[in-house]
Each structure stands twice: as C-alpha cells, then as structure tokens.
TORKOL-130269 format. One record per atom (N, C-alpha, C, O, CB): residue in one letter; residue number from 1; x, y, z. Coordinates in steps of 0.02 Angstrom, whole numbers, plus 50000, padded with zeros to 5 digits. Glycine has a CB too. Layout:
<sevex residuo="a" num="NUM" X="X" Y="Y" Z="Z"/>
...
This chain:
<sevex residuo="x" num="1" X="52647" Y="46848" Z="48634"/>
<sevex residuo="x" num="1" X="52593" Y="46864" Z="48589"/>
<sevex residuo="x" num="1" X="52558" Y="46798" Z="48570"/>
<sevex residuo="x" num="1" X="52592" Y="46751" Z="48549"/>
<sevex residuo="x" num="1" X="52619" Y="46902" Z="48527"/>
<sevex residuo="x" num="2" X="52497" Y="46794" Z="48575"/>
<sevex residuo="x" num="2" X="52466" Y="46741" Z="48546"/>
<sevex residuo="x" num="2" X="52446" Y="46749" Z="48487"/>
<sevex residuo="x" num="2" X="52418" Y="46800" Z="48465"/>
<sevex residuo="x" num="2" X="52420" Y="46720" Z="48578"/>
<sevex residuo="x" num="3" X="52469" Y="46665" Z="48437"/>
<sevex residuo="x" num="3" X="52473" Y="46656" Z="48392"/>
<sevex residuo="x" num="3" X="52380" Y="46666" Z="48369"/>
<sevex residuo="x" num="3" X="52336" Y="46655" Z="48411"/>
<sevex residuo="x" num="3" X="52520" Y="46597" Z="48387"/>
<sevex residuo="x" num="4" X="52363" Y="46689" Z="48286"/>
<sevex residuo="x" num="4" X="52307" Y="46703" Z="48263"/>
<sevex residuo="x" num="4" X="52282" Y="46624" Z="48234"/>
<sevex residuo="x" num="4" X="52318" Y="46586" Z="48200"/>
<sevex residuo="x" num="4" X="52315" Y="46767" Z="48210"/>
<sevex residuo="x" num="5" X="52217" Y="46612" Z="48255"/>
<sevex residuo="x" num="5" X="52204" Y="46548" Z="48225"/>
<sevex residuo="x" num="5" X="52162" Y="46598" Z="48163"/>
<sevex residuo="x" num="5" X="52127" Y="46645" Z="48181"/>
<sevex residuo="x" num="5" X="52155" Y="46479" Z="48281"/>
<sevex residuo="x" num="6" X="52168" Y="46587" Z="48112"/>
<sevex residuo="x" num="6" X="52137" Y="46635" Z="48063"/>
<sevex residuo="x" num="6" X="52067" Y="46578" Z="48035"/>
<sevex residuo="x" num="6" X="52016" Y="46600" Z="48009"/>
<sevex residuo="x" num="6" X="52206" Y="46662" Z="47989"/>
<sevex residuo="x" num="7" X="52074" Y="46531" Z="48042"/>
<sevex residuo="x" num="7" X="52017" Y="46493" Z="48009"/>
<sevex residuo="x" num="7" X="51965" Y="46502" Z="48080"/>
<sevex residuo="x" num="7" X="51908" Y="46521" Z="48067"/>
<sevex residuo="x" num="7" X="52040" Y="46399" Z="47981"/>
<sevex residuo="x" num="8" X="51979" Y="46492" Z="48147"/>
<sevex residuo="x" num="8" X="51907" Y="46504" Z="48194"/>
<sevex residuo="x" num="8" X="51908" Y="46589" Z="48182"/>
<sevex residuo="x" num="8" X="51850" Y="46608" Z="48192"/>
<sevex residuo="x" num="8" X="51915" Y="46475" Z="48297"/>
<sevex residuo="x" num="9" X="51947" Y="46640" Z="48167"/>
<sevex residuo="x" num="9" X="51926" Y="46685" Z="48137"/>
<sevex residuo="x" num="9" X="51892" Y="46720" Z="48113"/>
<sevex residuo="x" num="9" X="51876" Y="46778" Z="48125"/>
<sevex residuo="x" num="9" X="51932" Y="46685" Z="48123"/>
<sevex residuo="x" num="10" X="51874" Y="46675" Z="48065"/>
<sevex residuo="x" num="10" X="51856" Y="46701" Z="48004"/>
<sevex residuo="x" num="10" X="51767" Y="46679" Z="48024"/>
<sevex residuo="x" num="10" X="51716" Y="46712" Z="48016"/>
<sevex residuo="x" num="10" X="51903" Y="46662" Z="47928"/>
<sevex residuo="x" num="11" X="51783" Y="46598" Z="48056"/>
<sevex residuo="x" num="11" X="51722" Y="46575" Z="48086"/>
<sevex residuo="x" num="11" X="51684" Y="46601" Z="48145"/>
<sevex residuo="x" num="11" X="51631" Y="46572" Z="48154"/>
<sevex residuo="x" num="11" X="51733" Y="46518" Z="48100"/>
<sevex residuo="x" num="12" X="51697" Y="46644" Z="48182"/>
<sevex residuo="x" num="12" X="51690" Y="46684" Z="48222"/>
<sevex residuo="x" num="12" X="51675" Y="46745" Z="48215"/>
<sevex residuo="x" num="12" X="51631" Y="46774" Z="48248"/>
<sevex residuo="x" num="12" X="51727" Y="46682" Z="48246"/>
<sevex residuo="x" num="13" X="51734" Y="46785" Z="48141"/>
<sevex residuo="x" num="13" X="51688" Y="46858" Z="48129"/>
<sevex residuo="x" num="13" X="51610" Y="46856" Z="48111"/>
<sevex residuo="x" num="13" X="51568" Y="46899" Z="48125"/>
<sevex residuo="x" num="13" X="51719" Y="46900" Z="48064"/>
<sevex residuo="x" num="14" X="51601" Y="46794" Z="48075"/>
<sevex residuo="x" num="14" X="51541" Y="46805" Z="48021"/>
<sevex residuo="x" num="14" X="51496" Y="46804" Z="48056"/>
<sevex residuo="x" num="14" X="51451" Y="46835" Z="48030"/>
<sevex residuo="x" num="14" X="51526" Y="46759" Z="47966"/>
<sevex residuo="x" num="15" X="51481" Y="46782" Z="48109"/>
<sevex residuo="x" num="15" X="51433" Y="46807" Z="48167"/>
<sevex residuo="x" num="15" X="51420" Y="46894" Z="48174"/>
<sevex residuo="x" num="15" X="51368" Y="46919" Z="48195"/>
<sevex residuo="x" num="15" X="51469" Y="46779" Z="48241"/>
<sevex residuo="x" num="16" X="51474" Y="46929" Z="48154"/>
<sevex residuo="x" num="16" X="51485" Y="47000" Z="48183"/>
<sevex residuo="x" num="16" X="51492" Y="47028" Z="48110"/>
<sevex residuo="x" num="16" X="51491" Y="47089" Z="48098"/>
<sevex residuo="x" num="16" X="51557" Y="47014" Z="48242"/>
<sevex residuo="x" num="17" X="51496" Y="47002" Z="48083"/>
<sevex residuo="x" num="17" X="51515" Y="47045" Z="47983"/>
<sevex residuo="x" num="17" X="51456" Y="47105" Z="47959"/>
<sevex residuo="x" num="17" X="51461" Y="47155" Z="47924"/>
<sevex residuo="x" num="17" X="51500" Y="46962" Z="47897"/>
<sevex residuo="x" num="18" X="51398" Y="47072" Z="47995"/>
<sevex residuo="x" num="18" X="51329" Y="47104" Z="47970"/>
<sevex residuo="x" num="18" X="51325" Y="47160" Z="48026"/>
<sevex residuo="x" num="18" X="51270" Y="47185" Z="48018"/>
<sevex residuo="x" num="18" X="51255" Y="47046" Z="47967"/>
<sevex residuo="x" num="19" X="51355" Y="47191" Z="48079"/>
<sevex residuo="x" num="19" X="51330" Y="47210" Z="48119"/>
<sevex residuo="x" num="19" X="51392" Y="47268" Z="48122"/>
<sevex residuo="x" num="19" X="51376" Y="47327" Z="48112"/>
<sevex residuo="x" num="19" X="51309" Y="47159" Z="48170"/>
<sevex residuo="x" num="20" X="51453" Y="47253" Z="48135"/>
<sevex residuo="x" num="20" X="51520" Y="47293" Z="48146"/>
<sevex residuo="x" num="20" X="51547" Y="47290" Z="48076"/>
<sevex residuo="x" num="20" X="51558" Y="47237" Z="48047"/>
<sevex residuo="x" num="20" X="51575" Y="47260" Z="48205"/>
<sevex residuo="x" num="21" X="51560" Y="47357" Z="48048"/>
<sevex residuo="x" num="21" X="51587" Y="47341" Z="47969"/>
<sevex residuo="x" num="21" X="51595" Y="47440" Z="47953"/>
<sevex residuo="x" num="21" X="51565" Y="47489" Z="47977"/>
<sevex residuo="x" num="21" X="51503" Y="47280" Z="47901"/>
<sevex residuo="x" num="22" X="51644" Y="47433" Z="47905"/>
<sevex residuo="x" num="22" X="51651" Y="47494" Z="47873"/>
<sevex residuo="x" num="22" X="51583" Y="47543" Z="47842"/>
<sevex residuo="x" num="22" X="51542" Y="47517" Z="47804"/>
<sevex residuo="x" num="22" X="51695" Y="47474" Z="47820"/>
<sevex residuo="x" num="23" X="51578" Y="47612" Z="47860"/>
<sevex residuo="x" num="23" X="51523" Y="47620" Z="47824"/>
<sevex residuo="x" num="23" X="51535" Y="47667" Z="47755"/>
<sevex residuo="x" num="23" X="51574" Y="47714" Z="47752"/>
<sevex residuo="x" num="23" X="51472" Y="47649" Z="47873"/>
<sevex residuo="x" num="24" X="51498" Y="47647" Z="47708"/>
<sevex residuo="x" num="24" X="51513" Y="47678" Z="47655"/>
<sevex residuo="x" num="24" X="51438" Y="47718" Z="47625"/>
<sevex residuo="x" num="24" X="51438" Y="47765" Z="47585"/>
<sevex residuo="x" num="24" X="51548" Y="47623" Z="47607"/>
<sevex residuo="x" num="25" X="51388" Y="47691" Z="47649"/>
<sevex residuo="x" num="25" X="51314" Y="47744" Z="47641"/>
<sevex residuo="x" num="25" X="51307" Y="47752" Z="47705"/>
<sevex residuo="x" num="25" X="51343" Y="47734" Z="47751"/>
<sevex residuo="x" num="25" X="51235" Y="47714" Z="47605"/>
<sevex residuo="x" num="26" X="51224" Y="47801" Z="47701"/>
<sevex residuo="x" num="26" X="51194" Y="47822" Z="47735"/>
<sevex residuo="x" num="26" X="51152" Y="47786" Z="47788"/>
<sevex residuo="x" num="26" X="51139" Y="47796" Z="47848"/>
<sevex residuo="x" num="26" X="51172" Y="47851" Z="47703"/>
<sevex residuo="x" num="27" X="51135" Y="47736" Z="47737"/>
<sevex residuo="x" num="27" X="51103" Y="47691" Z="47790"/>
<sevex residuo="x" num="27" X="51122" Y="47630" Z="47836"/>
<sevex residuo="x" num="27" X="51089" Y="47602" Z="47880"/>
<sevex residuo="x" num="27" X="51061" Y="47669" Z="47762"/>
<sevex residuo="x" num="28" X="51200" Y="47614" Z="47806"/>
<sevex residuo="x" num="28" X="51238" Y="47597" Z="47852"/>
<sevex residuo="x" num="28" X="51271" Y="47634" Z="47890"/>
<sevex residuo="x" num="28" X="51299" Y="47594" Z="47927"/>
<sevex residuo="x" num="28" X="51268" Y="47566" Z="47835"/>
<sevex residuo="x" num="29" X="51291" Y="47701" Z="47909"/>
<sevex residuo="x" num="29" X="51299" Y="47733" Z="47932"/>
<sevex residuo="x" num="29" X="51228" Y="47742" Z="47996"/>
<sevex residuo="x" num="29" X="51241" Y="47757" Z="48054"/>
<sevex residuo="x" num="29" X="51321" Y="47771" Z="47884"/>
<sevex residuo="x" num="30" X="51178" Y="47735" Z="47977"/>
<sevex residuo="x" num="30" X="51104" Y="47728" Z="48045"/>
<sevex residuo="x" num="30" X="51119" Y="47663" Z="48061"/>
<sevex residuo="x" num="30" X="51149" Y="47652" Z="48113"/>
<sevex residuo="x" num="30" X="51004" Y="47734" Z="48017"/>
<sevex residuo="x" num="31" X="51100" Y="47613" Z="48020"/>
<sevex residuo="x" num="31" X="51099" Y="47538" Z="48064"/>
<sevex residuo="x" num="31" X="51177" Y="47549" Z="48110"/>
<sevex residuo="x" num="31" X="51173" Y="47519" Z="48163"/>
<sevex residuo="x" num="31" X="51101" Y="47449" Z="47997"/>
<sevex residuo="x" num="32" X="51231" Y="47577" Z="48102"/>
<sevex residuo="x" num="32" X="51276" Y="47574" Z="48158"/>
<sevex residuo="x" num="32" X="51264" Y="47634" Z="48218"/>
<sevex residuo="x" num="32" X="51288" Y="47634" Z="48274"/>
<sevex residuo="x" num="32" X="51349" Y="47578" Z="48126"/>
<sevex residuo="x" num="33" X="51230" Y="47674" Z="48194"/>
<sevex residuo="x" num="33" X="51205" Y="47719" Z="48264"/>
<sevex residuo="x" num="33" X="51169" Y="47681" Z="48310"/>
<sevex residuo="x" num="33" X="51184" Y="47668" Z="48368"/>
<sevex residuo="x" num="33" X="51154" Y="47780" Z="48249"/>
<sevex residuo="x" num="34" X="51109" Y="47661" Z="48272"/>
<sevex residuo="x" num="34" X="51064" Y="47620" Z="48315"/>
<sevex residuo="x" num="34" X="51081" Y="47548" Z="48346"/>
<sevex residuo="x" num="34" X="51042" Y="47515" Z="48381"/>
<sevex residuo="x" num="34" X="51007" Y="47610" Z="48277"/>
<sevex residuo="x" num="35" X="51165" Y="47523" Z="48324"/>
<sevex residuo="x" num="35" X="51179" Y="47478" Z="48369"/>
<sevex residuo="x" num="35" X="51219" Y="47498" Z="48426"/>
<sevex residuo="x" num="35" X="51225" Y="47465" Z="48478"/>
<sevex residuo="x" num="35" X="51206" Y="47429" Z="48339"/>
<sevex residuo="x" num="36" X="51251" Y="47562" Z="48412"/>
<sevex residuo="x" num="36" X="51282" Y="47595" Z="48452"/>
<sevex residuo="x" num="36" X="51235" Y="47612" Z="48517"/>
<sevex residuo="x" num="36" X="51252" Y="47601" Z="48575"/>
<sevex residuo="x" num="36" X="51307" Y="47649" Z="48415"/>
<sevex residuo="x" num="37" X="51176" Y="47640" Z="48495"/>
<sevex residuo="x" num="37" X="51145" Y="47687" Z="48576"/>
<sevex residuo="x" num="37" X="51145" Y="47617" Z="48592"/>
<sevex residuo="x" num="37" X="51186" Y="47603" Z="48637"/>
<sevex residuo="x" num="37" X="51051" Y="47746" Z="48588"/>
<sevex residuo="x" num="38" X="51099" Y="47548" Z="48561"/>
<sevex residuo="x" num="38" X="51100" Y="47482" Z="48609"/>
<sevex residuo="x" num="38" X="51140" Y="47449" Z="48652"/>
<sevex residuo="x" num="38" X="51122" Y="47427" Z="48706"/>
<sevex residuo="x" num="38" X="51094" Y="47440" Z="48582"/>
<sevex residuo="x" num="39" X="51211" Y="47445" Z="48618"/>
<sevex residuo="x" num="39" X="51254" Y="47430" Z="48673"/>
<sevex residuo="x" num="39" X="51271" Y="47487" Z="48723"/>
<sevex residuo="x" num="39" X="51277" Y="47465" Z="48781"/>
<sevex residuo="x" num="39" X="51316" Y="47404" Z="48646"/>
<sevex residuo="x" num="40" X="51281" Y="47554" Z="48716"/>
<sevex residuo="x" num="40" X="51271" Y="47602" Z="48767"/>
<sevex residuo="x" num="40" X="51209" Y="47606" Z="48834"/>
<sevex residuo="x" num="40" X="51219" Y="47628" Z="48891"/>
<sevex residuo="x" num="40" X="51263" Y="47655" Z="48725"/>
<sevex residuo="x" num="41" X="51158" Y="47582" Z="48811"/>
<sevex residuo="x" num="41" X="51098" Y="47543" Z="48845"/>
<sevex residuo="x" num="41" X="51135" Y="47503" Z="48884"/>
<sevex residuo="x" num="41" X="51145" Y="47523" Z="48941"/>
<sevex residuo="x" num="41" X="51046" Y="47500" Z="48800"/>
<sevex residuo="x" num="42" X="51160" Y="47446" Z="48867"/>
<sevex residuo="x" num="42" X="51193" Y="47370" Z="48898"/>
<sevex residuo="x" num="42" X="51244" Y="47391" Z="48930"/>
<sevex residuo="x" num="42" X="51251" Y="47365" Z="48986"/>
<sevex residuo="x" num="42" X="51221" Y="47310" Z="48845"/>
<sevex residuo="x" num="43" X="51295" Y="47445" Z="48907"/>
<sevex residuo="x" num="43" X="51359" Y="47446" Z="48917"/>
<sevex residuo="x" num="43" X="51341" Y="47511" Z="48989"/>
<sevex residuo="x" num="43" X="51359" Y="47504" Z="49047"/>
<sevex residuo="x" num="43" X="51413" Y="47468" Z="48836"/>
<sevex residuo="x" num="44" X="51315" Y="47546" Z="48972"/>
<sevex residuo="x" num="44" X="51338" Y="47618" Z="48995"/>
<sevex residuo="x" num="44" X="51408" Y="47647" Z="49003"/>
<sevex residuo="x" num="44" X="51443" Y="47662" Z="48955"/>
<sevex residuo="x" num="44" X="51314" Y="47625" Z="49053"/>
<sevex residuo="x" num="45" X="51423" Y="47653" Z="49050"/>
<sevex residuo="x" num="45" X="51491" Y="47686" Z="49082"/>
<sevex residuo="x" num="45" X="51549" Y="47628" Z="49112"/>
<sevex residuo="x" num="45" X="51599" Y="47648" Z="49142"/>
<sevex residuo="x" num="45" X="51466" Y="47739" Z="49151"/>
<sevex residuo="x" num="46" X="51537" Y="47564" Z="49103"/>
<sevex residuo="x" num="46" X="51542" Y="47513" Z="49129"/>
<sevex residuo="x" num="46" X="51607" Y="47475" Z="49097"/>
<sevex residuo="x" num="46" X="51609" Y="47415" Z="49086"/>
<sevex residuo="x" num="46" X="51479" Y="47483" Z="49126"/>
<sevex residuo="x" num="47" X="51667" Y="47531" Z="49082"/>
<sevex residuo="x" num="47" X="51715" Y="47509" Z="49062"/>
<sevex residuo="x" num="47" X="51744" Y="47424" Z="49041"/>
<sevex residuo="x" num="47" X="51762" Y="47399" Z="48988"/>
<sevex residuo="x" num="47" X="51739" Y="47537" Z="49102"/>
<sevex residuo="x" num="48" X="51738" Y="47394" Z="49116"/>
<sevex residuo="x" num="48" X="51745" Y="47310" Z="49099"/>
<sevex residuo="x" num="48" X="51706" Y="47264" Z="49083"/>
<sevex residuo="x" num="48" X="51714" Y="47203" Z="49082"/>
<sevex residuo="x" num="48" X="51764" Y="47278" Z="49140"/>
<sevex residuo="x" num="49" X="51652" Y="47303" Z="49066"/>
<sevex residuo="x" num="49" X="51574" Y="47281" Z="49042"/>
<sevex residuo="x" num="49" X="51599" Y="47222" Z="48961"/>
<sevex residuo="x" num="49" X="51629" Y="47252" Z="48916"/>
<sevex residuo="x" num="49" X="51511" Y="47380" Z="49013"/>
<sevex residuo="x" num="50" X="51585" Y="47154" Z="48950"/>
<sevex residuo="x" num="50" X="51610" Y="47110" Z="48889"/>
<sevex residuo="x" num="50" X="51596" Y="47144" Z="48831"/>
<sevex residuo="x" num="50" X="51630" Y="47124" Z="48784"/>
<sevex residuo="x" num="50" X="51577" Y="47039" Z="48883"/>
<sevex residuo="x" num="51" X="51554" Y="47192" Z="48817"/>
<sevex residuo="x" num="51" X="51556" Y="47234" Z="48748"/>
<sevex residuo="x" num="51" X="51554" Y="47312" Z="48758"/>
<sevex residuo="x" num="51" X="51521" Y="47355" Z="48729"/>
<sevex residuo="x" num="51" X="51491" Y="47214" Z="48701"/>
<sevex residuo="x" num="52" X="51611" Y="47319" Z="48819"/>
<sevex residuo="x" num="52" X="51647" Y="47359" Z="48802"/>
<sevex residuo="x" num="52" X="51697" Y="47410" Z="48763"/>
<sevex residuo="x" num="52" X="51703" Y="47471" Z="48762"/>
<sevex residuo="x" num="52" X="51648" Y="47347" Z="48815"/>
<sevex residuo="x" num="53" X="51730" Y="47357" Z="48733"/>
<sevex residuo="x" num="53" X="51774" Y="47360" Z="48676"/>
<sevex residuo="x" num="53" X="51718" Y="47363" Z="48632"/>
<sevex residuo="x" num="53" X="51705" Y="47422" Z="48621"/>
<sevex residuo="x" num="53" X="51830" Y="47301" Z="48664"/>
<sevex residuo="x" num="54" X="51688" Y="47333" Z="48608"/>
<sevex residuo="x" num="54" X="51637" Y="47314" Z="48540"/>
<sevex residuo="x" num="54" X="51609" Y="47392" Z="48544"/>
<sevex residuo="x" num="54" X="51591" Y="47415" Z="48490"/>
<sevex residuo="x" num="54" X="51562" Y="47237" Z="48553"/>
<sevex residuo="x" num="55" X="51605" Y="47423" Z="48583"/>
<sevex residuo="x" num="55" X="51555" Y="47472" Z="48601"/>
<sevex residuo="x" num="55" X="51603" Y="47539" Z="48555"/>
<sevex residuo="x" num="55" X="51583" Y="47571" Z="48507"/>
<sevex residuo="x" num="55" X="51540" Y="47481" Z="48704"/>
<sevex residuo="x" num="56" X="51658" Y="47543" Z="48582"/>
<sevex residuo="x" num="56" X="51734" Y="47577" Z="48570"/>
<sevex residuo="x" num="56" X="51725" Y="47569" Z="48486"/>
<sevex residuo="x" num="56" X="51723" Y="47619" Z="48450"/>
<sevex residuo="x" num="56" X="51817" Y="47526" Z="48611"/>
<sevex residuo="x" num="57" X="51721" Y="47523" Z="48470"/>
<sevex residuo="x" num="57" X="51763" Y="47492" Z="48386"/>
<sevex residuo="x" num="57" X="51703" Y="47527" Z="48357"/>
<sevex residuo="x" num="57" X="51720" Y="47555" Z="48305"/>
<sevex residuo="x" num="57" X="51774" Y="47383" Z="48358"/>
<sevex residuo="x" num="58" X="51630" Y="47538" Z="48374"/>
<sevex residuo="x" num="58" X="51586" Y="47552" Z="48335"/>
<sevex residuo="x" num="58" X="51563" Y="47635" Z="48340"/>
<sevex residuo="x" num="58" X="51526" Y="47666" Z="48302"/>
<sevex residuo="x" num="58" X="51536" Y="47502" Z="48349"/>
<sevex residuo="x" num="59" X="51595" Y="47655" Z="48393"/>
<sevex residuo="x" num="59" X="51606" Y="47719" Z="48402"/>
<sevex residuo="x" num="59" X="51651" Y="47743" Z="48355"/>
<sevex residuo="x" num="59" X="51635" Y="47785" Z="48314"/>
<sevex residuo="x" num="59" X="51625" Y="47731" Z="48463"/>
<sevex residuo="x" num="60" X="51720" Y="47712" Z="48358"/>
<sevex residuo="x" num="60" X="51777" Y="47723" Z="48317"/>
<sevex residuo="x" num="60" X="51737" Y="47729" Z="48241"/>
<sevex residuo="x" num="60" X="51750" Y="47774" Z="48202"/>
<sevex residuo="x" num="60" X="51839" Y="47654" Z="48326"/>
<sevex residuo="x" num="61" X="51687" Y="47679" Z="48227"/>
<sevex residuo="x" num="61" X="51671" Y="47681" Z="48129"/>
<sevex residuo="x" num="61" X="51606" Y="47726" Z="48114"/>
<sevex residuo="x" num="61" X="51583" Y="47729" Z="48057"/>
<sevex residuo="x" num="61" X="51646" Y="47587" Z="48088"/>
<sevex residuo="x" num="62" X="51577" Y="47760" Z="48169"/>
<sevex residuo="x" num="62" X="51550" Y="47797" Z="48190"/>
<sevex residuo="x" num="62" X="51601" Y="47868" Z="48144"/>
<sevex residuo="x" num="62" X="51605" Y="47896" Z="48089"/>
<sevex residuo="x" num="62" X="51545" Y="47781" Z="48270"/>
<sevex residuo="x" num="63" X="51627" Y="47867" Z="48206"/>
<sevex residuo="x" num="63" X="51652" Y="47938" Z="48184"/>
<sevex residuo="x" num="63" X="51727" Y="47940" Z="48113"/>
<sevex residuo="x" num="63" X="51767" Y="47987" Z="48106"/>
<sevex residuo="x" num="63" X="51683" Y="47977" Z="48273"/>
<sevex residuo="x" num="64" X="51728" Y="47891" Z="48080"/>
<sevex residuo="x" num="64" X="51763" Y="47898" Z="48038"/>
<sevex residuo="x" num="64" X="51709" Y="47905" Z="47993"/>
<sevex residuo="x" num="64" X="51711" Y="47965" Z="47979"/>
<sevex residuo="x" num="64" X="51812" Y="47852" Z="48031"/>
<sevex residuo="x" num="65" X="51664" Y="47881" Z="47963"/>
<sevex residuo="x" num="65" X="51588" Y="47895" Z="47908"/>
<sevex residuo="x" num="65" X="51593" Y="47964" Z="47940"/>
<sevex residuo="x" num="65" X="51629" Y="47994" Z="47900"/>
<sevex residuo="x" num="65" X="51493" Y="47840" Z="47922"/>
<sevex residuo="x" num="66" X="51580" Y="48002" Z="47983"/>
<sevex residuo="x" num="66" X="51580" Y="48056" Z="48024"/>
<sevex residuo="x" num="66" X="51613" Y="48121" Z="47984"/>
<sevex residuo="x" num="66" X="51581" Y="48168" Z="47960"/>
<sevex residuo="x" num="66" X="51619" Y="48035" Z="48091"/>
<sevex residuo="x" num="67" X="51696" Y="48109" Z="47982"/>
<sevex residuo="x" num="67" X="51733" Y="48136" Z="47962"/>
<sevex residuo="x" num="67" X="51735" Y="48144" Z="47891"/>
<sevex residuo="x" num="67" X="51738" Y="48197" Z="47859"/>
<sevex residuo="x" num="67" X="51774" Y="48115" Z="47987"/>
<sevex residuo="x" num="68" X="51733" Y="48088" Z="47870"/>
<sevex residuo="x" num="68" X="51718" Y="48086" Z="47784"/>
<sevex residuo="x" num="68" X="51652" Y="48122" Z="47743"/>
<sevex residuo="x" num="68" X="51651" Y="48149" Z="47688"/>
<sevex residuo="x" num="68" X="51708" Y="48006" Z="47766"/>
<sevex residuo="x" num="69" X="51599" Y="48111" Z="47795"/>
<sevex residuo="x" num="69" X="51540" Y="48140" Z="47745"/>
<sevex residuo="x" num="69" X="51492" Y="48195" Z="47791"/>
<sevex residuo="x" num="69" X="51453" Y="48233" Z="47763"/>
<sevex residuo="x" num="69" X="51486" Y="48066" Z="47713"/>
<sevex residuo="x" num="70" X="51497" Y="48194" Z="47841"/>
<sevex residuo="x" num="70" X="51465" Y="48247" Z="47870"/>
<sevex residuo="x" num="70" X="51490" Y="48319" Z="47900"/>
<sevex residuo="x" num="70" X="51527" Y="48316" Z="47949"/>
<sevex residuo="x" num="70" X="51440" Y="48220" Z="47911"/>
<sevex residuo="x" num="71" X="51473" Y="48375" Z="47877"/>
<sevex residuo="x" num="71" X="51518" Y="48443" Z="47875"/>
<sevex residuo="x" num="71" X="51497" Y="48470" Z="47952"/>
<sevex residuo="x" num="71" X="51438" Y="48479" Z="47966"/>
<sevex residuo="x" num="71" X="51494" Y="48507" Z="47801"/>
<sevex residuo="x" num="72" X="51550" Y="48482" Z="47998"/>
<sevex residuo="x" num="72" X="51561" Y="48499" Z="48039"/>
<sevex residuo="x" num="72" X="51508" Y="48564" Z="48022"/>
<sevex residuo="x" num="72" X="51496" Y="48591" Z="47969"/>
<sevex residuo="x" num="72" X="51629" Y="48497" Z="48052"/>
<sevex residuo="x" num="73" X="51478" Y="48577" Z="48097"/>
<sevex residuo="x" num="73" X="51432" Y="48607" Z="48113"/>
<sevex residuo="x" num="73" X="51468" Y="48667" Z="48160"/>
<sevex residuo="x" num="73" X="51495" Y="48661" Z="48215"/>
<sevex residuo="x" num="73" X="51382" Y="48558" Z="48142"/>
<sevex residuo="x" num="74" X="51458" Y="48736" Z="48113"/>
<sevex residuo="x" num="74" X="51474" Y="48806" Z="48151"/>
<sevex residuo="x" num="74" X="51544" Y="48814" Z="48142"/>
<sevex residuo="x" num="74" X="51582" Y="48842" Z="48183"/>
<sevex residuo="x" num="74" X="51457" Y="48807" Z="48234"/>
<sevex residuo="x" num="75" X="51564" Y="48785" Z="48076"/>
<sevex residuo="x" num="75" X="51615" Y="48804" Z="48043"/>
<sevex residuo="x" num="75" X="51627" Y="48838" Z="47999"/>
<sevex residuo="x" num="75" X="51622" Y="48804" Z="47948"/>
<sevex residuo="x" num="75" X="51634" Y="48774" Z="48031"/>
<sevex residuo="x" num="76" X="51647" Y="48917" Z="47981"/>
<sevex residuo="x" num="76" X="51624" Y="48964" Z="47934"/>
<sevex residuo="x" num="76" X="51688" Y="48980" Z="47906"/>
<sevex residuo="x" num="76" X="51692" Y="49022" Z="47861"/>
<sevex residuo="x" num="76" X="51583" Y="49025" Z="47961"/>
C-alpha cells in the first residue's frame, strides 16, 4: 500500500474542491450534472480513458443528492 502524502493532498485536491464535492442544494446538484455530461463527452465508454474514474466519483454524488431529495418517479 502506498503511503498518503497528505500535505501534496490537500495541495492537489484544491484544484478539484470547486468542481467534485458533496451536494447539498439544487444548484450544486446542476453544476455537477453539467460536469458530468462534459466528461461523458471526453470520456464516453472509454473505460481506461484518465477521467475515467473522475467520471464514476461524480456519477456516484450524482446519484446520492438523487436518493436524498428527488422522489422516485412511478412510485405509488
């Protein structure tokens, strides 16, 4: 396992802090759709594609805002 350098870290997320992040409104909940279709653009289907993963993680916070605030559709 490689060891975590936590200080290039930390220097490294903040590039990505504004962009990949938990959503707790609405309108962060859009600014992460609309980065989503973009890398889907870049990425497509292209599994080993370098923001691949990135693509995954924002899907993943995608559908957790998802689960929390939007009511399943054709559920009676």
């Amino acid at each position: 396992m490689q060891n975590l350098d936590v200080s290039k870290t930390v220097y490294n997320w903040s590039s990505l802090a504004d962009t990949v992040f938990v959503t707790h409104t609405e309108a962060e909940y859009q600014k992460l759709i609309t980065l989503l279709d973009r890398l889907i653009d870049e990425v497509g289907e292209n599994e080993s594609h370098a923001l691949a993963s990135r693509t995954e993680i924002v899907h993943v916070l995608i559908e957790k805002y998802e689960d929390e605030h939007v009511p399943e559709l054709g559920v009676e």
